[in-house]
C-alpha positions as CSV (number, residue, x, y, z in Angstrom):
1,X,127.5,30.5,50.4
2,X,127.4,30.4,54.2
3,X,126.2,34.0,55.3
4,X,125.3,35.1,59.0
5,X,122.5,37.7,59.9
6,X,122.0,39.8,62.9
7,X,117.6,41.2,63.6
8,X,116.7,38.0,61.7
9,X,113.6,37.9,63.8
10,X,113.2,41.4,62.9
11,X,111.0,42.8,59.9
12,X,113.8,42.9,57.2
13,X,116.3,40.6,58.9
14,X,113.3,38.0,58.9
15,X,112.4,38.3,54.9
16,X,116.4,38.5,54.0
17,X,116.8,35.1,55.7
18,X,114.1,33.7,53.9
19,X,115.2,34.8,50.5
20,X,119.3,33.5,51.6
21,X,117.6,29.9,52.5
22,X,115.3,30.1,49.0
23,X,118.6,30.8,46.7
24,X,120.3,27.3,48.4
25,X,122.6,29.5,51.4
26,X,123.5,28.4,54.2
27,X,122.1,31.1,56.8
28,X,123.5,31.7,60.5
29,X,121.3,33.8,63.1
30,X,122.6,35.3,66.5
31,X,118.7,35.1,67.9
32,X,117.6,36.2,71.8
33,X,115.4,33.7,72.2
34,X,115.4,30.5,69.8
35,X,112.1,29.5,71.0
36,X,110.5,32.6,69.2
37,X,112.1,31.8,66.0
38,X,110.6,29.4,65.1
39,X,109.8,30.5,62.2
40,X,113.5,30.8,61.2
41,X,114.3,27.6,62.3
42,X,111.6,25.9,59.9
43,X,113.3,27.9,57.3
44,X,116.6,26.1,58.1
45,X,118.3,28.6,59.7
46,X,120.7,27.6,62.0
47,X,120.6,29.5,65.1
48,X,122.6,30.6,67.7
49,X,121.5,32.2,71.1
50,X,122.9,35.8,71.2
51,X,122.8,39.7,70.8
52,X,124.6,42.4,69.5
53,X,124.6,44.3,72.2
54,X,127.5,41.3,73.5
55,X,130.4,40.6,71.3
56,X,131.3,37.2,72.0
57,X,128.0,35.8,71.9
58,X,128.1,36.4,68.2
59,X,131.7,34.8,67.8
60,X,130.5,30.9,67.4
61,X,127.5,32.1,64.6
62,X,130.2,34.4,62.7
63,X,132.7,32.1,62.6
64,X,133.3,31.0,59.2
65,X,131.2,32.5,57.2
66,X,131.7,33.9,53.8
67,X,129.6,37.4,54.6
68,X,127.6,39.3,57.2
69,X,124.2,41.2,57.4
70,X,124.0,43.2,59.8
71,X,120.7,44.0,60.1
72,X,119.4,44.3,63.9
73,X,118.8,48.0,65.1
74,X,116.7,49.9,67.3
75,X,114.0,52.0,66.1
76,X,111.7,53.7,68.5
77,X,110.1,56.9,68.0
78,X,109.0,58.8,70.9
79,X,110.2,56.3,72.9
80,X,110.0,57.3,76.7
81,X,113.1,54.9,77.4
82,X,115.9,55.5,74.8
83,X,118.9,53.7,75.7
84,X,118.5,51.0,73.4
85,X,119.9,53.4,70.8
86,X,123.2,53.9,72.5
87,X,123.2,50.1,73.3
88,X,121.8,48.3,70.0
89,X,122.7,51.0,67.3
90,X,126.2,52.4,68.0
91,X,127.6,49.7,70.3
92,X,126.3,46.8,69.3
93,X,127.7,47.9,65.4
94,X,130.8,48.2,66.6
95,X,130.5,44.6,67.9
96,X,129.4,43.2,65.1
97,X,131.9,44.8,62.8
98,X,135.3,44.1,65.4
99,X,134.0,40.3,64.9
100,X,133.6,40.9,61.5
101,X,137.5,42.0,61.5
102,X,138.8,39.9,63.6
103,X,137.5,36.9,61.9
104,X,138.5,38.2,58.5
105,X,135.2,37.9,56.9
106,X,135.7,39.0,53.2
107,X,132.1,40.9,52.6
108,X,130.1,42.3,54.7
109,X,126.5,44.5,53.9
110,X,125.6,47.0,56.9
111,X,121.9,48.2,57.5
112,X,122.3,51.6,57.5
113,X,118.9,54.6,56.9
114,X,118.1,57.6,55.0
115,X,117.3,59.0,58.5
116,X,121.2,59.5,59.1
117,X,120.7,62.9,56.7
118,X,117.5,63.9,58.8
119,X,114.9,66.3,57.2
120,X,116.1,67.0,53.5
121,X,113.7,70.1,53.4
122,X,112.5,68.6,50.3
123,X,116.0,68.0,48.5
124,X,116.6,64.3,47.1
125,X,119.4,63.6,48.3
126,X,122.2,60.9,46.9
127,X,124.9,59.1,48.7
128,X,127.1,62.0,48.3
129,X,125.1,64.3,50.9
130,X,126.6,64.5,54.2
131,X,124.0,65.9,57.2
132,X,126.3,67.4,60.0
133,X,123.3,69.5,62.4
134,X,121.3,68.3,65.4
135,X,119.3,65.0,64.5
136,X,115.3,65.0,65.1
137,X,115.2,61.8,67.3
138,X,117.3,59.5,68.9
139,X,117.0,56.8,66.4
140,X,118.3,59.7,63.5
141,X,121.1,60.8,65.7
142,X,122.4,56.6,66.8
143,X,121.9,55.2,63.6
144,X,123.9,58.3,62.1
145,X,126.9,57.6,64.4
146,X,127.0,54.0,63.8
147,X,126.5,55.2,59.7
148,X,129.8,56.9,61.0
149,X,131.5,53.5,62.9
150,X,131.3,51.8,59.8
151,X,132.7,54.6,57.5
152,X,135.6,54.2,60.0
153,X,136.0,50.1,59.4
154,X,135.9,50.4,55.7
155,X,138.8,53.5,55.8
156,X,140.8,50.9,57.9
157,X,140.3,48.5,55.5
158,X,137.1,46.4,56.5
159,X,135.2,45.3,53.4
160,X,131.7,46.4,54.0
161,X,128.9,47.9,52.0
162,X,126.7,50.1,53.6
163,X,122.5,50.1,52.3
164,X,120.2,52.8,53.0
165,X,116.4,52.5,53.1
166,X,113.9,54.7,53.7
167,X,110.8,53.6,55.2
168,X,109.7,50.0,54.9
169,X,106.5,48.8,54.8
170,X,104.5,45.2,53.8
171,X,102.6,42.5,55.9
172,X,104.7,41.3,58.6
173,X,105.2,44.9,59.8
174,X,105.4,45.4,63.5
175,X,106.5,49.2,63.2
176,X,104.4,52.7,63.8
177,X,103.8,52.5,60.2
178,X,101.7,49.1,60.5
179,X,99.9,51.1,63.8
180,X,99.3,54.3,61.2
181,X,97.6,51.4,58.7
182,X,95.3,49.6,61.2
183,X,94.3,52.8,62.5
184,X,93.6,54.5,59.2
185,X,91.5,51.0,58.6
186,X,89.6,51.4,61.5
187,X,88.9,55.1,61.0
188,X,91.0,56.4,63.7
189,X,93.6,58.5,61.6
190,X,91.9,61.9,61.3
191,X,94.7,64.1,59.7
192,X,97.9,63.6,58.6
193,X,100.3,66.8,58.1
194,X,101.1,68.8,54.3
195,X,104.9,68.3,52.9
196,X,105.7,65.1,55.1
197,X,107.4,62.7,52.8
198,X,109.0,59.7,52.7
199,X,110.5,57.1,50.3
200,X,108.1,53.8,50.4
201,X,109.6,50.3,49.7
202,X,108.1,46.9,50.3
203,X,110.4,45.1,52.7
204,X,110.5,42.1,50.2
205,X,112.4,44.5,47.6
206,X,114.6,45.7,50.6
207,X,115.5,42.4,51.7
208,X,116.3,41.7,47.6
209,X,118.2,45.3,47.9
210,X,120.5,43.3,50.6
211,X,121.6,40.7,48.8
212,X,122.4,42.7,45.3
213,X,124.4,44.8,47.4
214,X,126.5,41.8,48.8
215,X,126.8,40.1,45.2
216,X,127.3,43.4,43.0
217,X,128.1,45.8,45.7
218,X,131.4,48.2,45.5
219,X,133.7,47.7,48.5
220,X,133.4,51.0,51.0
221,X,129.9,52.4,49.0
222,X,126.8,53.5,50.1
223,X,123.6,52.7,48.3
224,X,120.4,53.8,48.3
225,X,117.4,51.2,48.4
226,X,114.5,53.3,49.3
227,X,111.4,53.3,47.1
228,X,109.8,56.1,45.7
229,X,109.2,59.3,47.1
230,X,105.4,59.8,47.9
231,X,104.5,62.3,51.3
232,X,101.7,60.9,53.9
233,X,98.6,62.3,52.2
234,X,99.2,61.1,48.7
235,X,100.2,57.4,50.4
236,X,96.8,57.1,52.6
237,X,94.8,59.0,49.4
238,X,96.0,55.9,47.7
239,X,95.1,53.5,50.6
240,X,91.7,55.1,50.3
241,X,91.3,54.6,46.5
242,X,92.4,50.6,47.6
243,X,90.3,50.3,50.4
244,X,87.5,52.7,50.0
245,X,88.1,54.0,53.4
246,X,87.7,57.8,53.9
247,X,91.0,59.3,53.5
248,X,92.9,61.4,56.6
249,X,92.4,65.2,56.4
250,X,95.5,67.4,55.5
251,X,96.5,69.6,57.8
252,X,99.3,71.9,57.6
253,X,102.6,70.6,59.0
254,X,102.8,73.9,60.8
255,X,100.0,73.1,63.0
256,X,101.4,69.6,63.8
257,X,104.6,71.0,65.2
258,X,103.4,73.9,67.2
259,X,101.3,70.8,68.8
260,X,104.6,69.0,69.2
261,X,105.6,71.7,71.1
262,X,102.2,71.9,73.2
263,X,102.3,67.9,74.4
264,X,105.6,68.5,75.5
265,X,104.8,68.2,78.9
266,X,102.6,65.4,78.8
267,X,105.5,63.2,77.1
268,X,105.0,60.9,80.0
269,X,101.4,59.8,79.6
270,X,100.9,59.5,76.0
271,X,101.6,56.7,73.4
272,X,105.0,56.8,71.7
273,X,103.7,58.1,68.2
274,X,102.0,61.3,69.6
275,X,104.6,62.6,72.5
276,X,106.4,65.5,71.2
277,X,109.4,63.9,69.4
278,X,106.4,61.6,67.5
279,X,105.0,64.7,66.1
280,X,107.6,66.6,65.8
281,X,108.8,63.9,63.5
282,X,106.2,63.8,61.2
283,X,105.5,67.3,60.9
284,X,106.4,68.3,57.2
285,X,109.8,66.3,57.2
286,X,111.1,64.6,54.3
287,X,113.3,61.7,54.6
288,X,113.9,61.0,51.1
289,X,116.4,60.1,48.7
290,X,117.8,59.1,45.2
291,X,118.3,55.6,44.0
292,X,119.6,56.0,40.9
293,X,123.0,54.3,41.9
294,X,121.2,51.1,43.4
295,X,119.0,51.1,40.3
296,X,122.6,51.6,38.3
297,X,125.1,49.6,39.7
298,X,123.2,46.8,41.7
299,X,120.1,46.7,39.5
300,X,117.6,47.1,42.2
301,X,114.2,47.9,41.3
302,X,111.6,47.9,43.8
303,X,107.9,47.8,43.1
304,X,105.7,50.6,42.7
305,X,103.7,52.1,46.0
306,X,100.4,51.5,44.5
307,X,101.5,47.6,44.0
308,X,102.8,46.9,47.0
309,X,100.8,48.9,48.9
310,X,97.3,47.4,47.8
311,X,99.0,44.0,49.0
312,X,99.3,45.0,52.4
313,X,96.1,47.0,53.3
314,X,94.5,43.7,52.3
315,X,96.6,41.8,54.4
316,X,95.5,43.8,56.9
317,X,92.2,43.9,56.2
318,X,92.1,40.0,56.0
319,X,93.6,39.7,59.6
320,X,90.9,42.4,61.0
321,X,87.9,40.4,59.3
322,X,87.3,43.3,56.9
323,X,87.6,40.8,53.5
């Protein structure tokens, strides 16, 4: 099959591509800058300079195809400049799925995010739940309006799949979450908040999640392919039974967001994890949800936290001369 990919140099488009090329497809990749994919290229990818964020610089790469991953977004928490979510998330999705149309591609698998139902107060959500309030960041609120922009394409007949992960994590990683694990390596994560939690999948099972839902995948669903539900503490007490690295202290989440609210006004000055939003995120939210359906229909099955988790605090460790 002949499949194109948008955020192929990014952490999951990157692995996905890798996988598509290892299986014997054909892969196409709208890339910013060909000379830093390099990697992509030695994979045989064929790529083609262009962004989401402009339509007909996608239209060559698309053309012809037998499916499309759209995979590029923008996630930036406590980002001081957020326009990239406007631009990247909700525009460039409607790009990529008018192309999509126009060029009557018959399947298509979107990247969507559990973050679209923002804090589920500890509920485990399915594909069923529906969040309608005021979103937590700018990332939540985008990604949850383009979420939207594709429900719209598959009512009008565009056939698309929409995925859902949670958070993502393995070597490679160029996220907060890798900054979280270098600094808990180092000794520079003190505390961590109570109740936080999240669903943890490596990004190879992701990618994998990607592909099942483009081969097995119902027309106009949603599926979950987040991994399983463990909060902060329990995921760095693990790190520190791997590692034996001190773990973080718990602190109560409440004391995390009344500090959101305290470095409000310093926003301006401080890295992107520990300005207001930043905290304010982490501070006893769960982003979780079920994947029972995945697991059902697709037959996804991603590895356990304590597998793939020992596999990247050593790669980490390797790169900072620690092994």
């Amino acid at each position: 099959m002949k499949y194109f990919i948008t955020g192929a140099t990014g952490f999951i488009g990157g692995i996905l591509a890798k996988q598509l090329r290892a299986a014997g497809h054909e892969v196409h990749a709208s890339v910013r800058s060909p000379e830093k994919a390099k990697e992509l290229h030695e994979a045989g990818v064929r790529l083609f300079v262009g962004d989401v964020t402009e339509k007909e610089s996608m239209r060559q790469a698309m053309t012809g195809v037998d499916g499309v991953y759209h995979v590029a977004g923008w996630y930036k928490i406590g980002a001081k400049d957020k326009s990239g979510g406007e631009r990247v998330n909700i525009q460039g999705t409607r790009n990529v799925l008018e192309l999509m149309q126009e060029l009557k591609i018959s399947n298509g698998v979107y990247t969507s995010t559990l973050a679209v139902n923002s804090d589920t107060h500890g509920k485990l959500v399915d594909e069923t739940h529906h969040f309608t309030g005021q979103h937590l960041s700018e990332y939540d609120r985008t990604k949850a309006a383009a979420h939207g922009i594709a429900n719209e394409f598959i009512a009008n007949g565009l056939p698309l799949v929409i995925v859902m992960p949670g958070l993502v994590y393995g070597p490679g990683d160029t996220s907060s979450v890798r900054t979280s694990v270098l600094d808990f390596l180092q000794g520079k994560l003190p505390m961590l908040p109570s109740q936080t939690a999240l669903c943890w999948a490596h990004v190879e099972d992701i990618a994998r999640g990607h592909i099942l839902a483009m081969e097995k995948g119902k027309t106009g669903d949603s599926y979950i392919i987040a991994g399983e539900v463990r909060t902060l503490a329990e995921a760095y007490k693990l790190a520190s039974q791997v590692t034996g690295k001190r773990a973080p202290m718990t602190i109560p989440w409440q004391a995390m967001k009344a500090l959101s609210v305290l470095v409000k006004p310093f926003d301006s000055m401080l890295p992107d994890s520990y300005t207001s939003e930043g905290l304010r995120i982490i501070a006893g939210t769960t982003y979780i949800g079920d994947n029972s359906k995945a697991k059902r229909e697709l037959g996804y099955n991603p590895r356990p936290l304590r597998e793939g988790w020992k596999e990247t605090l050593e790669h980490e460790m390797n790169l900072l001369g620690m092994k």
